[in-house]
C-alpha beads as a LAMMPS data file, in Angstrom:
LAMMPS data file: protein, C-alpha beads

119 atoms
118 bonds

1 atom types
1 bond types

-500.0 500.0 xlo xhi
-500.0 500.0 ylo yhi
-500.0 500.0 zlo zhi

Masses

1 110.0

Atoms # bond

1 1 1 30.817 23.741 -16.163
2 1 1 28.668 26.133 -13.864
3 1 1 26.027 24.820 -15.093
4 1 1 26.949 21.243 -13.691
5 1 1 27.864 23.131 -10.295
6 1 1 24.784 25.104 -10.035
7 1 1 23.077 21.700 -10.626
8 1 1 24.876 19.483 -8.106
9 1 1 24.525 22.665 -5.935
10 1 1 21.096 22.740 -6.195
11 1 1 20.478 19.119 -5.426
12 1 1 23.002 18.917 -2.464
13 1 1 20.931 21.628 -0.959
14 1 1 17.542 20.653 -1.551
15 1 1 18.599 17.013 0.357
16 1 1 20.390 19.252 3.003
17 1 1 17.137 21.448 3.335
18 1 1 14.896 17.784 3.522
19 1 1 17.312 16.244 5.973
20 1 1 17.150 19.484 8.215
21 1 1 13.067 19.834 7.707
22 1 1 12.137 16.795 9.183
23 1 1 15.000 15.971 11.574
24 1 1 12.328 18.495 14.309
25 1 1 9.609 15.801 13.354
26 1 1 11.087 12.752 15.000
27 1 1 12.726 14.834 17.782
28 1 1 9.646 15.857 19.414
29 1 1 8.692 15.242 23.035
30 1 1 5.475 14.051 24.995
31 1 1 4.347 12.123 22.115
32 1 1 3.324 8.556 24.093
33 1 1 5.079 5.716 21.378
34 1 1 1.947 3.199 20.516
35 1 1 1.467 0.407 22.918
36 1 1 2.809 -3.216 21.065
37 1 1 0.278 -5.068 23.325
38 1 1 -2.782 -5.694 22.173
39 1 1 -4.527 -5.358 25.034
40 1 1 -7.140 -7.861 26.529
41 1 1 -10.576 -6.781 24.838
42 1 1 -11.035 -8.091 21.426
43 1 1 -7.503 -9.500 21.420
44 1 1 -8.459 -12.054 18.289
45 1 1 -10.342 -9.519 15.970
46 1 1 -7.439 -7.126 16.686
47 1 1 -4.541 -9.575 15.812
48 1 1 -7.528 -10.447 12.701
49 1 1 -7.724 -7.229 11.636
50 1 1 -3.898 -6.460 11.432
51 1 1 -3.492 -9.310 9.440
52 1 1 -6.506 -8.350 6.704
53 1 1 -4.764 -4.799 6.959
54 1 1 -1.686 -6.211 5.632
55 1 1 -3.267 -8.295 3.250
56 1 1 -4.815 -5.392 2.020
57 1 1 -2.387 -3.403 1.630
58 1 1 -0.081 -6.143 0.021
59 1 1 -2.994 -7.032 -2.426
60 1 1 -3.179 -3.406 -3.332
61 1 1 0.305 -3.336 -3.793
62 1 1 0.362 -6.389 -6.189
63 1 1 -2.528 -5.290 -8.040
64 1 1 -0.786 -2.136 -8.519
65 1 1 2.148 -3.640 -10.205
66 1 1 -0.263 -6.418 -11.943
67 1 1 -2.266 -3.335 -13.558
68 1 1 1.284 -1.871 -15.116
69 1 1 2.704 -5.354 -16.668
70 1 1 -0.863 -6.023 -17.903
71 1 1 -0.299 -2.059 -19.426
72 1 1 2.940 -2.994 -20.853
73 1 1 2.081 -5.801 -22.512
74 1 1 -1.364 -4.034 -24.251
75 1 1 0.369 -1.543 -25.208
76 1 1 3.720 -3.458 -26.757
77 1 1 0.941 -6.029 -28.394
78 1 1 1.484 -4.291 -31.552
79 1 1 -1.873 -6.367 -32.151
80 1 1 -1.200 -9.520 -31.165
81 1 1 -4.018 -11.608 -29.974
82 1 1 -2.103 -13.354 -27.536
83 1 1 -0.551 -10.342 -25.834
84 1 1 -3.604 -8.711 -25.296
85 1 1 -5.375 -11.771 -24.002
86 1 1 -2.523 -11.928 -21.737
87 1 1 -2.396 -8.011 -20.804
88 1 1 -6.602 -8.868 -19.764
89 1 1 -5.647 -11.115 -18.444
90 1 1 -3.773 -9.073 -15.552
91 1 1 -5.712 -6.440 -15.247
92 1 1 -8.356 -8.982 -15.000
93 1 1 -6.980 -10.722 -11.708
94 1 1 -5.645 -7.695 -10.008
95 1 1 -9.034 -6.160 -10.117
96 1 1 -10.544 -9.725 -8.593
97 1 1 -7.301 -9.385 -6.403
98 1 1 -9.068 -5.590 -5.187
99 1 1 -12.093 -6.998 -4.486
100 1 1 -11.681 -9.999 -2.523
101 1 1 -9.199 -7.946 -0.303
102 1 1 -11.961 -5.591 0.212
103 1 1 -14.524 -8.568 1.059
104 1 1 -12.192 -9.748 3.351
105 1 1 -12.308 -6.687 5.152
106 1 1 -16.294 -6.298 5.117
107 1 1 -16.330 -9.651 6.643
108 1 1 -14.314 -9.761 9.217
109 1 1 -15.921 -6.296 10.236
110 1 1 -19.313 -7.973 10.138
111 1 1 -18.579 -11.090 12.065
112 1 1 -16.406 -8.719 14.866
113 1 1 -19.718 -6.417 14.674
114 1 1 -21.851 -9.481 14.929
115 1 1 -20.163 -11.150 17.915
116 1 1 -19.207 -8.251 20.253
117 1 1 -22.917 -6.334 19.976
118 1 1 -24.652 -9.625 20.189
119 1 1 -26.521 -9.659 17.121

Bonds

1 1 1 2
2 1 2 3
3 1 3 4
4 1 4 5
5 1 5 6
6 1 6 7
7 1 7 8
8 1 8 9
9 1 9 10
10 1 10 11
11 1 11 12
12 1 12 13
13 1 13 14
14 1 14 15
15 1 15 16
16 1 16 17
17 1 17 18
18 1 18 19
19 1 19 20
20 1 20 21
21 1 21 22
22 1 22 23
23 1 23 24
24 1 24 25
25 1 25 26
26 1 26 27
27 1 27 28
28 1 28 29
29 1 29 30
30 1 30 31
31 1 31 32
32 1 32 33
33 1 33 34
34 1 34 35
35 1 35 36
36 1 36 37
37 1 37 38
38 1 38 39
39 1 39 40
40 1 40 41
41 1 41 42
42 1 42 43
43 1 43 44
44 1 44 45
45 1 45 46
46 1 46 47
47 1 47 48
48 1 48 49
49 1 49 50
50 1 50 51
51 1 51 52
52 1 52 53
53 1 53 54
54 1 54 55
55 1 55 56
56 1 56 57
57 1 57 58
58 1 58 59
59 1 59 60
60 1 60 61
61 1 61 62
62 1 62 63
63 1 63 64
64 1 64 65
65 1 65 66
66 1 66 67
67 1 67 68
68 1 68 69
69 1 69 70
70 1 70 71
71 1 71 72
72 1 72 73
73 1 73 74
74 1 74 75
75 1 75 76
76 1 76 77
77 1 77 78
78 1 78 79
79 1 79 80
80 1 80 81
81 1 81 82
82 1 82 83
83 1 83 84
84 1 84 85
85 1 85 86
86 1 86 87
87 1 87 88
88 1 88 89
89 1 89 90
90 1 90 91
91 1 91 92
92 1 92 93
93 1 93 94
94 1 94 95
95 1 95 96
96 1 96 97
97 1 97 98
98 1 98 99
99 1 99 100
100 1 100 101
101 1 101 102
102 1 102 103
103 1 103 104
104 1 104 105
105 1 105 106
106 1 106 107
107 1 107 108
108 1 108 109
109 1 109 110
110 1 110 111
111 1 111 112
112 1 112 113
113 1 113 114
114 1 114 115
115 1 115 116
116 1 116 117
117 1 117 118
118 1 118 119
């Protein structure tokens, strides 16, 4: 029984002690809030380049949970053909999945490189 309490103690206090530790971090003043215009320069590429962020970041994501299932399934193959083609098979395309994200981003950084310096 004090055991339990000290537990449930501990726990209620350690979400008190994060709640009160970064309550000062979004109360702080003379921080300017990011502008949600995109200004008039480069408008496109920056509207572009949000989108490839997001695409990154969601292709990192998926390949992230592609990379586990195709885990789980190599692992609980038990040496099954089958299942391990298929567990390849998923780490296969989340690694493709990686690197056409990060093509992505090396072209569109090229081309906006390419048009705004003139070259």
């Amino acid at each position: 029984m004090i055991i339990k309490f000290k537990t449930t103690l501990f726990t209620v206090g350690a979400q008190v002690a994060a709640l009160l530790t970064s309550a000062p971090a979004y109360a702080q003043q003379g921080q300017p809030l990011p502008d949600p215009t995109l200004g008039k320069e480069g408008q496109v590429f920056q509207v572009i380049e949000r989108i490839i962020t997001f695409g990154t970041y969601s292709v990192f994501a998926i390949a992230v949970i592609l990379v586990l299932i195709g885990a789980y399934y190599y692992v609980t193959a038990g040496g099954d053909a089958e299942k391990t083609k298929t567990a390849r098979t998923y780490i296969l395309y989340a690694l493709v999945g990686v690197i056409l994200a990060l093509l992505a981003r090396g072209i569109v950084a090229l081309i906006r490189n390419s048009i705004l310096t003139g070259i």
